[in-house]
CHARMM internal coordinates of N, CA and C (Angstrom, degrees):
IC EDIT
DIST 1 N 1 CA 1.4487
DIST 1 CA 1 C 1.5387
ANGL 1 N 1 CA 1 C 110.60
DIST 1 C 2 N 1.6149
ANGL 1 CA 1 C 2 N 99.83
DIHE 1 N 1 CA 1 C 2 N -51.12
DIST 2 N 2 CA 1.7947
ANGL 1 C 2 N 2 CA 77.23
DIHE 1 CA 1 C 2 N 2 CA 176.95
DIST 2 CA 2 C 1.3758
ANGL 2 N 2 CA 2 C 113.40
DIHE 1 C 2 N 2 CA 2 C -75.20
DIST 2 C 3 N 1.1917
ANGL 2 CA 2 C 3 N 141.55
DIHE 2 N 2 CA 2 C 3 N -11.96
DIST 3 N 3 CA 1.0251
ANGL 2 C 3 N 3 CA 139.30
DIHE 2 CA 2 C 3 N 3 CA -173.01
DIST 3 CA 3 C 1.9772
ANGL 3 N 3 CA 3 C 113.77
DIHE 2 C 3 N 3 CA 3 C -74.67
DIST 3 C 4 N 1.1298
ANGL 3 CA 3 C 4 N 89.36
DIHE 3 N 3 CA 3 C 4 N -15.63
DIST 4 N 4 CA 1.7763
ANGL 3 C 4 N 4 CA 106.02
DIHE 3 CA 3 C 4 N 4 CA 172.67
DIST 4 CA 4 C 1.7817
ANGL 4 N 4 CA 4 C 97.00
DIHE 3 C 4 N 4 CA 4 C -81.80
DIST 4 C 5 N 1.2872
ANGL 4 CA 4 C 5 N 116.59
DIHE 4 N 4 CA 4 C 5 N -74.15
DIST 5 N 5 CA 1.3825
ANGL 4 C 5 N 5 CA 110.45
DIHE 4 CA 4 C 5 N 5 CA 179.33
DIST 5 CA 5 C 0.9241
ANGL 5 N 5 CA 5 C 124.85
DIHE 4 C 5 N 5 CA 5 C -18.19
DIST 5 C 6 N 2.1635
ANGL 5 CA 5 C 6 N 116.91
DIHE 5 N 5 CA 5 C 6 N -66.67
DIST 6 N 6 CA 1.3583
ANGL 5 C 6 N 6 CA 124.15
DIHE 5 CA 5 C 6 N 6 CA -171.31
DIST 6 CA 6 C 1.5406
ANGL 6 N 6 CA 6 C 113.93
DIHE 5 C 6 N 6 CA 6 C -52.41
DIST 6 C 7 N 1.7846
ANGL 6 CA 6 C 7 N 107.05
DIHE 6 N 6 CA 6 C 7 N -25.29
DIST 7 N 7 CA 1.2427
ANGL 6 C 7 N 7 CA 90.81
DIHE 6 CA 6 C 7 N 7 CA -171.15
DIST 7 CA 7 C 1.4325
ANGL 7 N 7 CA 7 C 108.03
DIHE 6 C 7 N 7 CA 7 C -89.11
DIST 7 C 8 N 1.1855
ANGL 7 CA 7 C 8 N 128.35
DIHE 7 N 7 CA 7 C 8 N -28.26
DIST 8 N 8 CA 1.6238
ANGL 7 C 8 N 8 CA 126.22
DIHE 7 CA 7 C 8 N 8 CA 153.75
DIST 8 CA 8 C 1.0576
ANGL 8 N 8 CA 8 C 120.72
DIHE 7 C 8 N 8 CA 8 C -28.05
DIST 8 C 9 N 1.5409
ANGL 8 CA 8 C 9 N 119.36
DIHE 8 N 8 CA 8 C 9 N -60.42
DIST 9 N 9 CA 1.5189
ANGL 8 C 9 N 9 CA 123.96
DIHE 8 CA 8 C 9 N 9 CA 176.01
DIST 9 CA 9 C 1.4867
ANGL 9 N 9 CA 9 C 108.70
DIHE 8 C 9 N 9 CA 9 C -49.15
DIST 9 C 10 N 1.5577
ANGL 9 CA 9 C 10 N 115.45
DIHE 9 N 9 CA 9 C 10 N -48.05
DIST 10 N 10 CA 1.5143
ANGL 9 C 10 N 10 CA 115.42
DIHE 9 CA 9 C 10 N 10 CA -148.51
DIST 10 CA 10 C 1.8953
ANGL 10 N 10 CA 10 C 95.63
DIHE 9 C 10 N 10 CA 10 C -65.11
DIST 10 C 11 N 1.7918
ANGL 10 CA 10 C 11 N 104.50
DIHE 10 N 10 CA 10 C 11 N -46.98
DIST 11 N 11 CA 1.1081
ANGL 10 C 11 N 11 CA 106.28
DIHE 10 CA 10 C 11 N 11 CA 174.43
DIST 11 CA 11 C 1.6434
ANGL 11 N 11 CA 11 C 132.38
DIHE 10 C 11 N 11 CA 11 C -45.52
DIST 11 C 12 N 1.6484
ANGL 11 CA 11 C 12 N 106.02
DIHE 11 N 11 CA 11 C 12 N -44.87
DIST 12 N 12 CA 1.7640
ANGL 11 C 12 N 12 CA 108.07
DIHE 11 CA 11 C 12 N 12 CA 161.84
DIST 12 CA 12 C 1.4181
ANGL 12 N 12 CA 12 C 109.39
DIHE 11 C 12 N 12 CA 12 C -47.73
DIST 12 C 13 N 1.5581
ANGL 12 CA 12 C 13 N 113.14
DIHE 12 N 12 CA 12 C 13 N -71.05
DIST 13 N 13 CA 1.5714
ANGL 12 C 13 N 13 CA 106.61
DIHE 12 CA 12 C 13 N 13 CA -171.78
DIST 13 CA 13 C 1.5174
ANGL 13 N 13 CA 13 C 114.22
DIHE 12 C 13 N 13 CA 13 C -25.23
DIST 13 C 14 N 1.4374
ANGL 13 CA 13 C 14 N 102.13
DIHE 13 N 13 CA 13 C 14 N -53.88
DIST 14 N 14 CA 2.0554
ANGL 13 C 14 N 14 CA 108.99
DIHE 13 CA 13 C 14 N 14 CA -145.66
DIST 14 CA 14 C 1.5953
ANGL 14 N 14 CA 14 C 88.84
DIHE 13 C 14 N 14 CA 14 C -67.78
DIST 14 C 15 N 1.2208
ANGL 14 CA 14 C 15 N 104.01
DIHE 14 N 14 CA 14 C 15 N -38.39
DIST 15 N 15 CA 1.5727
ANGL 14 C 15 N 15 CA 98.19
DIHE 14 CA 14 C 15 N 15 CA -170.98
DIST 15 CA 15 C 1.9552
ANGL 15 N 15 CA 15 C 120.06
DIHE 14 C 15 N 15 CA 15 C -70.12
DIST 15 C 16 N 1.4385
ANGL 15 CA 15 C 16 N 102.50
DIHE 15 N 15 CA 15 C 16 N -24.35
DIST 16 N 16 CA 1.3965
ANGL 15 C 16 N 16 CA 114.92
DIHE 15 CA 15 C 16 N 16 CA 175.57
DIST 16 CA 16 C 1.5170
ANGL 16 N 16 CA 16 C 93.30
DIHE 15 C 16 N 16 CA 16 C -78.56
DIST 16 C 17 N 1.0278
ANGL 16 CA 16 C 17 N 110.41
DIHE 16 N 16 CA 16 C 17 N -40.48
DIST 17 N 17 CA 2.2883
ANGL 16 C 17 N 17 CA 106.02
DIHE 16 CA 16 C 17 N 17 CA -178.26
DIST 17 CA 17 C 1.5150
ANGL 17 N 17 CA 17 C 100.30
DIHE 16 C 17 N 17 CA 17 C -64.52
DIST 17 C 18 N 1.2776
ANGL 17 CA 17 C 18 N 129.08
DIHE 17 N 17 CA 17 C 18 N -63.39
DIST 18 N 18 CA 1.2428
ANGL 17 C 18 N 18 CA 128.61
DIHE 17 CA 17 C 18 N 18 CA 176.46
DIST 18 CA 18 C 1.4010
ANGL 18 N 18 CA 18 C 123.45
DIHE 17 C 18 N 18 CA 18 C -25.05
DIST 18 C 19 N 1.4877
ANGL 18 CA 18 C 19 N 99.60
DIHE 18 N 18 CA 18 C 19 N -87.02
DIST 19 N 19 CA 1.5725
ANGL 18 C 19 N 19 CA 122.44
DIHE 18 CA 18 C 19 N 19 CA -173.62
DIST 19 CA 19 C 1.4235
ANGL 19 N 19 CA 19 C 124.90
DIHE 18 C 19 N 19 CA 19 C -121.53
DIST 19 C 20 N 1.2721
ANGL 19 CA 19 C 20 N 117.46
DIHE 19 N 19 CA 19 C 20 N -8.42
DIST 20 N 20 CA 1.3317
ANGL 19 C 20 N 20 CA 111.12
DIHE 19 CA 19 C 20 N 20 CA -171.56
DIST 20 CA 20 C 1.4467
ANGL 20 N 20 CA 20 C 115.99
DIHE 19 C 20 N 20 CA 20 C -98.56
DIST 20 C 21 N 1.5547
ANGL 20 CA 20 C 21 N 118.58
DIHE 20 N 20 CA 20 C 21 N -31.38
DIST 21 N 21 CA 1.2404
ANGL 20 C 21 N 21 CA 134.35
DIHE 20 CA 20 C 21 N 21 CA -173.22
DIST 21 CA 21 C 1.7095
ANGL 21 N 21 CA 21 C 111.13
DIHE 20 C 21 N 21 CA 21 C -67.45
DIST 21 C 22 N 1.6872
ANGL 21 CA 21 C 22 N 110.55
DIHE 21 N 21 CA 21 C 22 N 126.69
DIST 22 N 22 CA 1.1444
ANGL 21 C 22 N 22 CA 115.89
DIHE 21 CA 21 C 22 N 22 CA -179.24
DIST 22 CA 22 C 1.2366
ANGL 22 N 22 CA 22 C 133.20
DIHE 21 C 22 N 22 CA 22 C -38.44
DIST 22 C 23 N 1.3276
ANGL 22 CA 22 C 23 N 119.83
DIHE 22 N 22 CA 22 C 23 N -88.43
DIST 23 N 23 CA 1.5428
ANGL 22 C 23 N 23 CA 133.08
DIHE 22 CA 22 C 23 N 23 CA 119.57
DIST 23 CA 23 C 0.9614
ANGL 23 N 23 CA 23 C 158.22
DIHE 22 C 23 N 23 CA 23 C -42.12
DIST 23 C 24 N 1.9250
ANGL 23 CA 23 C 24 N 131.53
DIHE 23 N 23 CA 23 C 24 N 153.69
DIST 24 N 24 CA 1.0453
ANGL 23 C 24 N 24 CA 113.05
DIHE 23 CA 23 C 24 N 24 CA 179.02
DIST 24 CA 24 C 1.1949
ANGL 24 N 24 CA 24 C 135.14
DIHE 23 C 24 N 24 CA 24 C -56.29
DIST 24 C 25 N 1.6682
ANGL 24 CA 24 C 25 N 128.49
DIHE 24 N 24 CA 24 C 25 N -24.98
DIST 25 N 25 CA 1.0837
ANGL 24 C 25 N 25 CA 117.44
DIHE 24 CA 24 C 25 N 25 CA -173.91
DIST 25 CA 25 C 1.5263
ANGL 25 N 25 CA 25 C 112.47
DIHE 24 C 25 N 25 CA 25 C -105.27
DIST 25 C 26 N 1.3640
ANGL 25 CA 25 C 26 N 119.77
DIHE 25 N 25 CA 25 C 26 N 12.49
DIST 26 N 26 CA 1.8823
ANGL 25 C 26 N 26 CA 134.76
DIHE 25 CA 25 C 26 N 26 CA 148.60
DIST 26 CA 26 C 1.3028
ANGL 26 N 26 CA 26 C 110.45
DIHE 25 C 26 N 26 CA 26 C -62.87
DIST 26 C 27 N 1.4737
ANGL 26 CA 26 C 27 N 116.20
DIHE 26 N 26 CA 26 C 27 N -62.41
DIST 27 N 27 CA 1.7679
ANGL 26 C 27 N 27 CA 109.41
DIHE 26 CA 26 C 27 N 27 CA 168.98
DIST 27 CA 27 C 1.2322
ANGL 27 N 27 CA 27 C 139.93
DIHE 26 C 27 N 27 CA 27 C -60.90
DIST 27 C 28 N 1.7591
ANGL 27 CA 27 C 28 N 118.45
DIHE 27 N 27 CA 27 C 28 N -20.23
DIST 28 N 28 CA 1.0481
ANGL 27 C 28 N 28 CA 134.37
DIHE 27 CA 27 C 28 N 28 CA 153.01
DIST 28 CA 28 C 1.8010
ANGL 28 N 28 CA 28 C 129.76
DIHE 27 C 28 N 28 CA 28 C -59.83
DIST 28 C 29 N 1.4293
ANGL 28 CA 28 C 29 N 111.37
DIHE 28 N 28 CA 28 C 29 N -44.19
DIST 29 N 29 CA 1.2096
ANGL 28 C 29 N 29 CA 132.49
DIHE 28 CA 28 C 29 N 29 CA 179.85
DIST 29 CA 29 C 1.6935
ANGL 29 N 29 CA 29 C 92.69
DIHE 28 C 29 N 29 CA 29 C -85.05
DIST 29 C 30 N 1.2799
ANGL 29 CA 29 C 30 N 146.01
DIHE 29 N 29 CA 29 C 30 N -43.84
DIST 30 N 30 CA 1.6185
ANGL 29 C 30 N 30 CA 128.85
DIHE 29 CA 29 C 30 N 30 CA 150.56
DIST 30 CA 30 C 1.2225
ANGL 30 N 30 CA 30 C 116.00
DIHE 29 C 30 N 30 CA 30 C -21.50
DIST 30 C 31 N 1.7526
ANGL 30 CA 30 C 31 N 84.72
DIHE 30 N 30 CA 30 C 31 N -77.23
DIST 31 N 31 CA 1.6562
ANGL 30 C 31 N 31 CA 91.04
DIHE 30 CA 30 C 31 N 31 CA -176.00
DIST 31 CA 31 C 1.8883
ANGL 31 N 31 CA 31 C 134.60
DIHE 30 C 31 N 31 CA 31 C -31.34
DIST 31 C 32 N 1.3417
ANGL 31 CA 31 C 32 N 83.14
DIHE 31 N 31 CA 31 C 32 N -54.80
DIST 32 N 32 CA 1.4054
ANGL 31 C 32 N 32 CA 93.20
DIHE 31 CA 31 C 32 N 32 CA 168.90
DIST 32 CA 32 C 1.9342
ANGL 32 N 32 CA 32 C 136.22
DIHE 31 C 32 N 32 CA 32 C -54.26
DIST 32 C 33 N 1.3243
ANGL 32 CA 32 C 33 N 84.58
DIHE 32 N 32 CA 32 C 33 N -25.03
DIST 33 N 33 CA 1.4525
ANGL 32 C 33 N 33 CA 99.24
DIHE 32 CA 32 C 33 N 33 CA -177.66
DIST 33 CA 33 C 1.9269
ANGL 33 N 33 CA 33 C 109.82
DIHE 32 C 33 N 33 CA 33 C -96.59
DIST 33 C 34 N 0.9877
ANGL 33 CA 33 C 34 N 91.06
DIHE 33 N 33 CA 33 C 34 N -35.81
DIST 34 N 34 CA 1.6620
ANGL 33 C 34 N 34 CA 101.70
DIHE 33 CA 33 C 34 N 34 CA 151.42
DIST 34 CA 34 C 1.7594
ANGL 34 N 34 CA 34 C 115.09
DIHE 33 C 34 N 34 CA 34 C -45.66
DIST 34 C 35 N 1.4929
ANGL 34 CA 34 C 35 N 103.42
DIHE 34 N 34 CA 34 C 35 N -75.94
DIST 35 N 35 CA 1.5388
ANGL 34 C 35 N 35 CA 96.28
DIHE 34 CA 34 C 35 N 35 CA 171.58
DIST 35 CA 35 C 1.5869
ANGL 35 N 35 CA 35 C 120.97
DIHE 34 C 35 N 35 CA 35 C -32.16
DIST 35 C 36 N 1.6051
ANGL 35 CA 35 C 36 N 106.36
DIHE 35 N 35 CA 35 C 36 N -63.54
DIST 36 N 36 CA 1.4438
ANGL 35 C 36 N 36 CA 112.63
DIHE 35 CA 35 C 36 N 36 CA -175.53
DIST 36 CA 36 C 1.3195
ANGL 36 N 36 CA 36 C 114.02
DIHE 35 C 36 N 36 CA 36 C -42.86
DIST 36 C 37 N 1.4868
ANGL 36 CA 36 C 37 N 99.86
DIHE 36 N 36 CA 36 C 37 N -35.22
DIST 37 N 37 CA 2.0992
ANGL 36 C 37 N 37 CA 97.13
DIHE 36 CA 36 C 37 N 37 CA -167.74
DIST 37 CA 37 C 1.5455
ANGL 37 N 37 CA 37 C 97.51
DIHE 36 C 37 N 37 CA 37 C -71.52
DIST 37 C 38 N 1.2138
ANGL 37 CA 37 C 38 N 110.85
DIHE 37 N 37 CA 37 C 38 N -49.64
DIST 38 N 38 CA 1.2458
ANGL 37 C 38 N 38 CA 111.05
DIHE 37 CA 37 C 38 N 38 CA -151.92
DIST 38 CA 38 C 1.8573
ANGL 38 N 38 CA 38 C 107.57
DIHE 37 C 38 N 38 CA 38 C -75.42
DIST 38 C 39 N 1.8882
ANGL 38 CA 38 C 39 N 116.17
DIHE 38 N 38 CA 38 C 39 N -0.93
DIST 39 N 39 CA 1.3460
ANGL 38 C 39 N 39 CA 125.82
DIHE 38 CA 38 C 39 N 39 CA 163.56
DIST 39 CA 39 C 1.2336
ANGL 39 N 39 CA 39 C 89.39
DIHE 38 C 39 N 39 CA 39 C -67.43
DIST 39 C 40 N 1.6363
ANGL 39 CA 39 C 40 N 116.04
DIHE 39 N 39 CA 39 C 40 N -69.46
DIST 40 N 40 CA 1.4507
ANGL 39 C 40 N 40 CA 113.16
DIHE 39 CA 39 C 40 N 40 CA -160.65
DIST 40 CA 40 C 1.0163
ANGL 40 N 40 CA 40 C 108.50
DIHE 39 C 40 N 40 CA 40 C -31.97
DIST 40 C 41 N 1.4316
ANGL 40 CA 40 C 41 N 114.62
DIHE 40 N 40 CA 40 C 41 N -86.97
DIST 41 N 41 CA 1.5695
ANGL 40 C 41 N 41 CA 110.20
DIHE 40 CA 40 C 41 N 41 CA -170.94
DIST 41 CA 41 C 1.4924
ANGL 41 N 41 CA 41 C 130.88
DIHE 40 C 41 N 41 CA 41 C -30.35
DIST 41 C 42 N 1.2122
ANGL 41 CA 41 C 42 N 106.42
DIHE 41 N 41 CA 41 C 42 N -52.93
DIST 42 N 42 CA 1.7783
ANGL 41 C 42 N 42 CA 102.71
DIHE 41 CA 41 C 42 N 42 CA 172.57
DIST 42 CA 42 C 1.5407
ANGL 42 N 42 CA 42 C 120.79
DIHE 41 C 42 N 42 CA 42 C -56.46
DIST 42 C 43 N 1.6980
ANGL 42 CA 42 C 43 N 108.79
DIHE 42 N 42 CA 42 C 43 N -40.26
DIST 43 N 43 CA 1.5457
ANGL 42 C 43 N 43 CA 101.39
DIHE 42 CA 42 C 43 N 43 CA 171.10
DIST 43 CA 43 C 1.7409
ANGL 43 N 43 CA 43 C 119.41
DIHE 42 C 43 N 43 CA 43 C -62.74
DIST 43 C 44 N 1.2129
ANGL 43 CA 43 C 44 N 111.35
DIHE 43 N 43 CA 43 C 44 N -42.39
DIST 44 N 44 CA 1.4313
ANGL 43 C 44 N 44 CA 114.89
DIHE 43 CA 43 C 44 N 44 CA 176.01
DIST 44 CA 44 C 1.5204
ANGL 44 N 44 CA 44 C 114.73
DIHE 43 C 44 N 44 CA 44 C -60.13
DIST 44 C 45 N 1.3420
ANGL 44 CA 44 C 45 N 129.51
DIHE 44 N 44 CA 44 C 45 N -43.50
DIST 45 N 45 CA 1.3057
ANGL 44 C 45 N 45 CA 127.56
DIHE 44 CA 44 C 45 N 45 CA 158.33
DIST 45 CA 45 C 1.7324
ANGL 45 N 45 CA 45 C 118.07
DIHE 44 C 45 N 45 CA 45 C -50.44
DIST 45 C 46 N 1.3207
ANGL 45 CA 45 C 46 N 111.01
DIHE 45 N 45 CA 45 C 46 N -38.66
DIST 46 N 46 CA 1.1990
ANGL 45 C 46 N 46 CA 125.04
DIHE 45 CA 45 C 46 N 46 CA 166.43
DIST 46 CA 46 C 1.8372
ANGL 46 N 46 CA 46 C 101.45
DIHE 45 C 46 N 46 CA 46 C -45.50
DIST 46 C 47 N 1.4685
ANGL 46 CA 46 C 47 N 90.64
DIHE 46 N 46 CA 46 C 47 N -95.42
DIST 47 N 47 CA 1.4230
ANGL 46 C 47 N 47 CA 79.01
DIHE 46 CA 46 C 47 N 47 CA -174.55
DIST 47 CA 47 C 1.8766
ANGL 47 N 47 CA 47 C 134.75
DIHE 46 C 47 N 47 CA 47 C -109.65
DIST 47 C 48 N 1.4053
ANGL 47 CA 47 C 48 N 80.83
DIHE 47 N 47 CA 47 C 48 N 49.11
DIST 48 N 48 CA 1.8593
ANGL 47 C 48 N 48 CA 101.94
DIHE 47 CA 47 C 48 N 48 CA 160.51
DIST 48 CA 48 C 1.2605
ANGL 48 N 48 CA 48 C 97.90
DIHE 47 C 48 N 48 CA 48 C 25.42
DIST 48 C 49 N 2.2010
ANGL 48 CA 48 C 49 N 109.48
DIHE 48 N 48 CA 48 C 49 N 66.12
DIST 49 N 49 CA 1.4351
ANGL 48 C 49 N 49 CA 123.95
DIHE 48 CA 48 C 49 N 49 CA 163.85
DIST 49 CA 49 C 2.0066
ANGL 49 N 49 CA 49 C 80.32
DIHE 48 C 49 N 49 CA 49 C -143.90
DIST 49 C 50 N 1.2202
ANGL 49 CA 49 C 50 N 100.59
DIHE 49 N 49 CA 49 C 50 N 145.01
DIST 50 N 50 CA 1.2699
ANGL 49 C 50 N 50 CA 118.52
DIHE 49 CA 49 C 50 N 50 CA 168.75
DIST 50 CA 50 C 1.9733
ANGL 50 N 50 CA 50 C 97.43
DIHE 49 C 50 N 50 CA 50 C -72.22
DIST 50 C 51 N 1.3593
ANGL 50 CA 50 C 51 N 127.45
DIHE 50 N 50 CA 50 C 51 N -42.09
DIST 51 N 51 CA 1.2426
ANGL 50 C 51 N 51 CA 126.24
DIHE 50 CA 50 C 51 N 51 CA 166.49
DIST 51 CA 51 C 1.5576
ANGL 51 N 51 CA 51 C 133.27
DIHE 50 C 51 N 51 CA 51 C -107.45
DIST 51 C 52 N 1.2088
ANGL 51 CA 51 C 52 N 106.56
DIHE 51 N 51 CA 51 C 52 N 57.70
DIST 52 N 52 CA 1.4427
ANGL 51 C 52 N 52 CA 114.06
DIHE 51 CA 51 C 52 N 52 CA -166.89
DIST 52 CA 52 C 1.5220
ANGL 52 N 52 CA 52 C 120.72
DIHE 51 C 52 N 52 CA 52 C -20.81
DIST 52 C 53 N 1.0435
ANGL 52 CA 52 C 53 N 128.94
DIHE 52 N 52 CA 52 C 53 N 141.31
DIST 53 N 53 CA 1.3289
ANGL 52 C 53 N 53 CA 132.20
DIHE 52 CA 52 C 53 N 53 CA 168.76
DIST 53 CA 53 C 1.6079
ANGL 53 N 53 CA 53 C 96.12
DIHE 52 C 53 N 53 CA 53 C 106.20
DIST 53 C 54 N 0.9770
ANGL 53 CA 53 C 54 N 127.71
DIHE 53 N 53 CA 53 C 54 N -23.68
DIST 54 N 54 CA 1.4761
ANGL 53 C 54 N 54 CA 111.09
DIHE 53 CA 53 C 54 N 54 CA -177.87
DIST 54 CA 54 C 1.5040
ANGL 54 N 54 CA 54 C 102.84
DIHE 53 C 54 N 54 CA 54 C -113.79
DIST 54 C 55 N 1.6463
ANGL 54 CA 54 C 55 N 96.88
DIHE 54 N 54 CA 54 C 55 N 157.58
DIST 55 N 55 CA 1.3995
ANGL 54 C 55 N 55 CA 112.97
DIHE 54 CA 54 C 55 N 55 CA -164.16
DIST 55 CA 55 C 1.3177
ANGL 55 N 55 CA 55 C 104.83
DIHE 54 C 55 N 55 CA 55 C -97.44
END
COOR INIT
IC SEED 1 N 1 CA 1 C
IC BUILD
């Protein structure tokens, strides 16, 4: 389930970085948060913890 979200989220971001974001530094600051989601997700798939790094 969260792993559905992040990818919901990741999808809002890219699309607010793309085209939706006002300014340059709205699509940039998307962008960026895009990256992060889309770490999350791979680390958590990585290691099958909803909060990676903790045991």
């Amino acid at each position: 389930m969260v792993k559905i979200f992040g990818l919901l989220l990741y999808i809002y971001l890219g699309t607010m970085a793309i085209k939706r974001g006002r300014t340059k530094v709205q699509r940039t600051l998307y962008f960026i948060a895009a990256l992060a989601t889309i770490g999350y997700i791979i680390a958590m798939a990585v290691t099958k913890q909803v909060i990676p790094g903790v045991i």
